[in-house]
C-alpha positions as CSV (number, residue, x, y, z in Angstrom):
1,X,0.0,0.0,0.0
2,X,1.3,3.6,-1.1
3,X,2.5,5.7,1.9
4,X,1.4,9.2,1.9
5,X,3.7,11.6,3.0
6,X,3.2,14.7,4.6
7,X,5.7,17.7,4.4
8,X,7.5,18.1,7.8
9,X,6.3,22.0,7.9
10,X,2.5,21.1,8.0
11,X,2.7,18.5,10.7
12,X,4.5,21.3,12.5
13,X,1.7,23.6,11.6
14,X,-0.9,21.0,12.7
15,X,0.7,20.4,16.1
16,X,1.0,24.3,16.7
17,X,-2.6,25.0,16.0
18,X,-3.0,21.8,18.7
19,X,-1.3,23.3,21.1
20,X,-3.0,26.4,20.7
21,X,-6.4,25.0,20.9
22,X,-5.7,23.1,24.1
23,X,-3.8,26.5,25.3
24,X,-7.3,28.5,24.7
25,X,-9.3,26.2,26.8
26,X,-6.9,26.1,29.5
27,X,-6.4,29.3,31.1
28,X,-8.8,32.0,32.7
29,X,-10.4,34.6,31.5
30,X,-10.4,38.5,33.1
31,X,-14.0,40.1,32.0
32,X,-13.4,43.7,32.9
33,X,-17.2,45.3,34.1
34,X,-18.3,48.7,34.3
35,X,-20.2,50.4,36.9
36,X,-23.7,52.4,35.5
37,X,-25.7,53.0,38.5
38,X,-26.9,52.8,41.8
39,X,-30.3,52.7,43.1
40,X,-31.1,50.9,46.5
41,X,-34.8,49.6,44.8
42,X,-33.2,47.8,42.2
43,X,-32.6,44.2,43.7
44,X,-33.2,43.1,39.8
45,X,-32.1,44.3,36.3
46,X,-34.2,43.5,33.5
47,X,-33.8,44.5,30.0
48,X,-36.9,44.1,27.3
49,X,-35.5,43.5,24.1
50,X,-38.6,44.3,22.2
51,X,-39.1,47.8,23.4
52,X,-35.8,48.5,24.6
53,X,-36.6,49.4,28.3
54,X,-35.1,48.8,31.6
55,X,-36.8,47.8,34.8
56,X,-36.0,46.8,38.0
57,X,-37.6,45.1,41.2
58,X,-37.0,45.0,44.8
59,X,-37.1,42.0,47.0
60,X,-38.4,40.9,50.2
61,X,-41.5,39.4,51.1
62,X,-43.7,42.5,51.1
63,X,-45.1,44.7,48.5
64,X,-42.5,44.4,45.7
65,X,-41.7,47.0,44.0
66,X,-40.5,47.6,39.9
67,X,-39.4,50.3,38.4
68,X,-39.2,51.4,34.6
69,X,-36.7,53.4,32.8
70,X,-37.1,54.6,29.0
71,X,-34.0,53.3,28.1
72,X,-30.0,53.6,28.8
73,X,-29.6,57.3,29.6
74,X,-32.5,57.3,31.7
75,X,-31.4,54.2,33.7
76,X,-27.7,55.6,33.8
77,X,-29.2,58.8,35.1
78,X,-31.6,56.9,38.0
79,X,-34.8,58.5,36.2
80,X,-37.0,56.0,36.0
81,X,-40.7,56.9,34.1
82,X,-42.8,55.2,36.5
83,X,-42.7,52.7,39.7
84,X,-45.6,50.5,41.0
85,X,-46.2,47.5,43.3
86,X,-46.4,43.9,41.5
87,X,-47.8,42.5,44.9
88,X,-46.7,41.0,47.7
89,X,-45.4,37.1,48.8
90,X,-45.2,36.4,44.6
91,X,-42.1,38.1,43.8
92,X,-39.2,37.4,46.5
93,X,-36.8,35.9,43.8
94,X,-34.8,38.5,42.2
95,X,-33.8,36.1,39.3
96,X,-37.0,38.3,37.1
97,X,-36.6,38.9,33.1
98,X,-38.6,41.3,30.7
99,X,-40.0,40.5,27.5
100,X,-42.2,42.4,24.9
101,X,-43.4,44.4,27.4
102,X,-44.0,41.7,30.3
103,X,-42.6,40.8,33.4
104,X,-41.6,37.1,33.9
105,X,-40.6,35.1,37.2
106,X,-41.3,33.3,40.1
107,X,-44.8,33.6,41.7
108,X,-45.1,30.7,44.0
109,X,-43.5,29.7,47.4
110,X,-45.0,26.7,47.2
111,X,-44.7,25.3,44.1
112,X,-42.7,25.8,40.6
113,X,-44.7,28.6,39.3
114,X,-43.7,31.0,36.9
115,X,-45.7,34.5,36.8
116,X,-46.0,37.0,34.0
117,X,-46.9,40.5,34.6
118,X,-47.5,43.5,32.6
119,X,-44.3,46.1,32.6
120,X,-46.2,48.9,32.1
121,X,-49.3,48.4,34.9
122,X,-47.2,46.1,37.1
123,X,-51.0,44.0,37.2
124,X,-50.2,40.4,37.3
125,X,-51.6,38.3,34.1
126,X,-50.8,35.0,34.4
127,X,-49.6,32.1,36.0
128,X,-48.0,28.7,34.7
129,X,-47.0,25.7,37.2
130,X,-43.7,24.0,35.2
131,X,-43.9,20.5,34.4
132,X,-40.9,17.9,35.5
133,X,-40.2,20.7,38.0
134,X,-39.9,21.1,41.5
135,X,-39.1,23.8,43.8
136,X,-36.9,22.2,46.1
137,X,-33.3,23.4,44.6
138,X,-31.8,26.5,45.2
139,X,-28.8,28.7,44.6
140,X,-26.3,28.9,47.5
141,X,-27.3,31.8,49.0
142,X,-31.2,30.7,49.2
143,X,-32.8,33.6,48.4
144,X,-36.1,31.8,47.2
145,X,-34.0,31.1,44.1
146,X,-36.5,28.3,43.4
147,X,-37.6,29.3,40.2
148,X,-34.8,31.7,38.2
149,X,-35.9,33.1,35.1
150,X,-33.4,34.2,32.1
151,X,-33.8,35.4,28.5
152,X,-30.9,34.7,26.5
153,X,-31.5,36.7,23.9
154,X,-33.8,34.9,22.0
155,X,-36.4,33.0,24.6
156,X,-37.5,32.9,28.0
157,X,-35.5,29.9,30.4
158,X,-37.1,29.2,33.9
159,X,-34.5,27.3,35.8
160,X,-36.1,24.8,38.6
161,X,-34.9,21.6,40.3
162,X,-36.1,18.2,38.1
163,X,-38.9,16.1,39.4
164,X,-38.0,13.2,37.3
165,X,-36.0,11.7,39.9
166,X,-32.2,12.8,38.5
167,X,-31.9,14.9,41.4
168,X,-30.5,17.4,38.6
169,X,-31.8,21.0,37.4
170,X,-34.4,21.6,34.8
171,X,-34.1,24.6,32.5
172,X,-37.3,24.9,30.5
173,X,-37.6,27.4,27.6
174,X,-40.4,29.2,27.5
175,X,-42.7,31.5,24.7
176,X,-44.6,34.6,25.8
177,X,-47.6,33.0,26.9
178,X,-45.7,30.3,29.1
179,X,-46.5,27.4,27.0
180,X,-43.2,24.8,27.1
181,X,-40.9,24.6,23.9
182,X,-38.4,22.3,25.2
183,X,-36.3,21.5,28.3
184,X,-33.2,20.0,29.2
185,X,-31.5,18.5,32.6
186,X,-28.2,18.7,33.6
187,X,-26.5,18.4,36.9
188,X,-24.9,21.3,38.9
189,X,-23.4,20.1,42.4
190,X,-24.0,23.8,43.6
191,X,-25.0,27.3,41.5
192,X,-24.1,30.8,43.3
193,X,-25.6,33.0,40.7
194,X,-26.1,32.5,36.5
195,X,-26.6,34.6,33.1
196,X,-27.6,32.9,29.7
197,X,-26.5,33.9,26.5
198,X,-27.5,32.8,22.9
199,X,-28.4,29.7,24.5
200,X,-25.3,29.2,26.8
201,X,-26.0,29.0,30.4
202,X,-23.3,30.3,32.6
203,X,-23.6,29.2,36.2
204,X,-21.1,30.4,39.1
205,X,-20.3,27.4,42.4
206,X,-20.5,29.6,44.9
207,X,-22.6,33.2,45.9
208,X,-19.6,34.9,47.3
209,X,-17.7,35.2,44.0
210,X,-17.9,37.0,40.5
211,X,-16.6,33.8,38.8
212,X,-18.4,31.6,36.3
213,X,-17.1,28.5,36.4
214,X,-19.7,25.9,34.6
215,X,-21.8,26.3,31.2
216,X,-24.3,24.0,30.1
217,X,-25.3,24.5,26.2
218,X,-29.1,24.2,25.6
219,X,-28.8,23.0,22.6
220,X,-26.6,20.2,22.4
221,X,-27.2,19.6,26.0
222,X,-23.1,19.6,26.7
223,X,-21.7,20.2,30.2
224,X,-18.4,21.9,30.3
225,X,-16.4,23.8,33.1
226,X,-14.9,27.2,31.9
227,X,-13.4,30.3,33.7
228,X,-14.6,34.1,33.8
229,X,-13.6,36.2,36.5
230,X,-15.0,39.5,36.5
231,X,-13.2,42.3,37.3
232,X,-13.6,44.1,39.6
233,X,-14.9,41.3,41.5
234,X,-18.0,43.5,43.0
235,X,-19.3,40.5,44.5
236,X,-16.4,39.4,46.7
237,X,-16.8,39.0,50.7
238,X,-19.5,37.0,52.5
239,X,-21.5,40.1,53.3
240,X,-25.3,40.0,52.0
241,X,-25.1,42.9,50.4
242,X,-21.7,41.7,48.1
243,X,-23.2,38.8,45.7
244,X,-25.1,39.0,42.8
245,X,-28.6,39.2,42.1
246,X,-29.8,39.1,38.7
247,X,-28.2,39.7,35.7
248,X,-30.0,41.2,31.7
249,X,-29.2,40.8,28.7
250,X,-29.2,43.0,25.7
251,X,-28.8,41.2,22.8
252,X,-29.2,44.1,20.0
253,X,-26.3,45.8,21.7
254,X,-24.3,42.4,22.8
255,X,-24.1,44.1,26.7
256,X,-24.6,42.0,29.7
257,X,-26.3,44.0,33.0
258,X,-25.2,42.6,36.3
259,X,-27.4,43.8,40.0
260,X,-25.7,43.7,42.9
261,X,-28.2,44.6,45.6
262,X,-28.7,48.3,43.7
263,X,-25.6,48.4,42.2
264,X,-25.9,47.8,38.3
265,X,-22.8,47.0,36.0
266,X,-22.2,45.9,32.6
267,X,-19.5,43.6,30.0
268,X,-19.8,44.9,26.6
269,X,-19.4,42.7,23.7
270,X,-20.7,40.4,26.0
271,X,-21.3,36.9,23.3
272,X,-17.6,37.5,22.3
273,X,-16.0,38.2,25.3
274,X,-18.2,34.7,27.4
275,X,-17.7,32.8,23.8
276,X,-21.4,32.6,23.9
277,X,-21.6,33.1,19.9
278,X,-22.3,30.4,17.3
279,X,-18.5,29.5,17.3
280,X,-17.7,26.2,18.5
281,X,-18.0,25.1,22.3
282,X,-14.6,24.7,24.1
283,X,-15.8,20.8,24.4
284,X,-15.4,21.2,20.3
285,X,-12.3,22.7,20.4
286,X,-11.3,20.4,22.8
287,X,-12.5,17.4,20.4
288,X,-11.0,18.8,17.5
289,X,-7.5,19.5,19.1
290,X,-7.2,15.6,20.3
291,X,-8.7,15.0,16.3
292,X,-5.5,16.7,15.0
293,X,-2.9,14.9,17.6
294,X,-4.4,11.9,17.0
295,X,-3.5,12.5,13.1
296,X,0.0,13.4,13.8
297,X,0.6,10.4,15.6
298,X,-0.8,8.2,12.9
299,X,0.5,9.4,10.6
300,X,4.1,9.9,12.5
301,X,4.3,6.2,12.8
């Protein structure tokens, strides 16, 4: 049988774009933030992709509050248009989204129930128990972090523990009325605090920490551990008011919104900078990287 041979300078060219693959999955990442505001009612962040408006919600167990800003300027400036109550013992989580003018997020102590509210009124409009789900999971820092919701960009993601028995966590995408489009389980040993891009869901193992350490991809339903550290790390210490809250995303603009107990921040360029576009997953790179080592030494025999 013939013998191909391969000139010395490409297998050298291979094994350097190897190396480099395994090299980009292998060290961490700085994610430098930038401070926009301060208000002391804003427990959550939301941002409404549709109509381009900010809100934000208290938390605590009594009449919630949530606030609406215009857009940037006005929510850089802590002018916000108008503030009402969304009622009280239905909103304690501070893990809310907004959406084409609605409010989404936890109603329910007692069961895994997602709420959705208009932005403009504050009235509640509807309610939805989530199949497969239970509300006996939690992020470390409690927080009735039962039911988290997110909007990545392009849907609405509740995130509950699994009632099928895996012990795992259910994230269940969403449309506007609440009716299910899919879900997925994965497992997560412990999550301090998450954002979801494009479909990416970044989750943190600890509260006391700006560092995102796991992301679970929706749509291929691949587990992998990465690191982001953002800097400055605003939610360092143990103290309740230095972890994070809630976090936004505006997709038309690529910028990620962080709460830290009022305090708001943002990453721009956020898809890029979390490698949340439609690039491959590190686990790709990863794959691809032993594909081309595994070719050298074949071929090296």
């Amino acid at each position: 049988m013939m013998k191909i041979s391969y000139p010395t300078s490409n297998k050298k060219l291979l094994f350097c774009l190897a190396c480099m693959l395994f090299m980009n999955l292998s060290y961490a990442v700085t994610v430098n933030a930038t401070y926009v505001m301060f208000n002391s009612s804003i427990d959550s962040i939301m941002y409404d992709n549709v109509t381009g408006k900010f809100h934000g919600k208290t938390w605590g167990n009594a009449e919630c509050q949530a606030s609406s800003f215009s857009n940037y300027s006005s929510l850089e400036a802590n002018s916000p248009y108008h503030t009402a109550g969304i009622g009280s013992n239905h909103s304690y989580n501070t893990y809310f989204e907004a959406n084409n003018g609605k409010f989404f997020g936890q109603y329910s102590y007692s069961a895994p129930t997602i709420g959705r509210w208009n932005a403009e009124t504050k009235a509640l409009e509807k309610t939805v128990t989530i199949p497969n789900a239970n509300h006996d999971k939690y992020f470390n820092w409690t927080g009735h972090t039962e039911v988290n919701v997110f909007f990545d960009g392009l849907a609405i993601y509740a995130l509950t523990g699994d009632s099928a028995g895996s012990g795992g966590w259910r994230l269940t995408k969403l449309d506007q009325e609440l009716n299910v489009l899919d879900s997925k389980v994965f497992q997560d040993s412990s999550i301090g605090h998450a954002f979801m891009i494009n479909g990416k869901f970044f989750t943190s193992n600890s509260y006391d920490n700006f560092s995102f350490n796991q992301v679970f991809d929706f749509v291929t339903g691949s587990y992998s551990v990465c690191d982001f550290a953002i800097s400055p790390n605003y939610g360092s210490g143990t103290a309740g008011s230095n972890y994070m809250t809630d976090s936004a995303y505006d997709a038309a603009n690529d910028v990620m919104y962080f709460s830290r107990w009022g305090y708001i921040y943002k990453v721009d360029s956020a898809s890029a900078t979390f490698n949340a576009t439609s690039v491959p997953e590190p686990s790709a790179l990863a794959l691809l990287g032993i594909g081309i080592l595994v070719f050298l030494c074949r071929r090296g025999k």
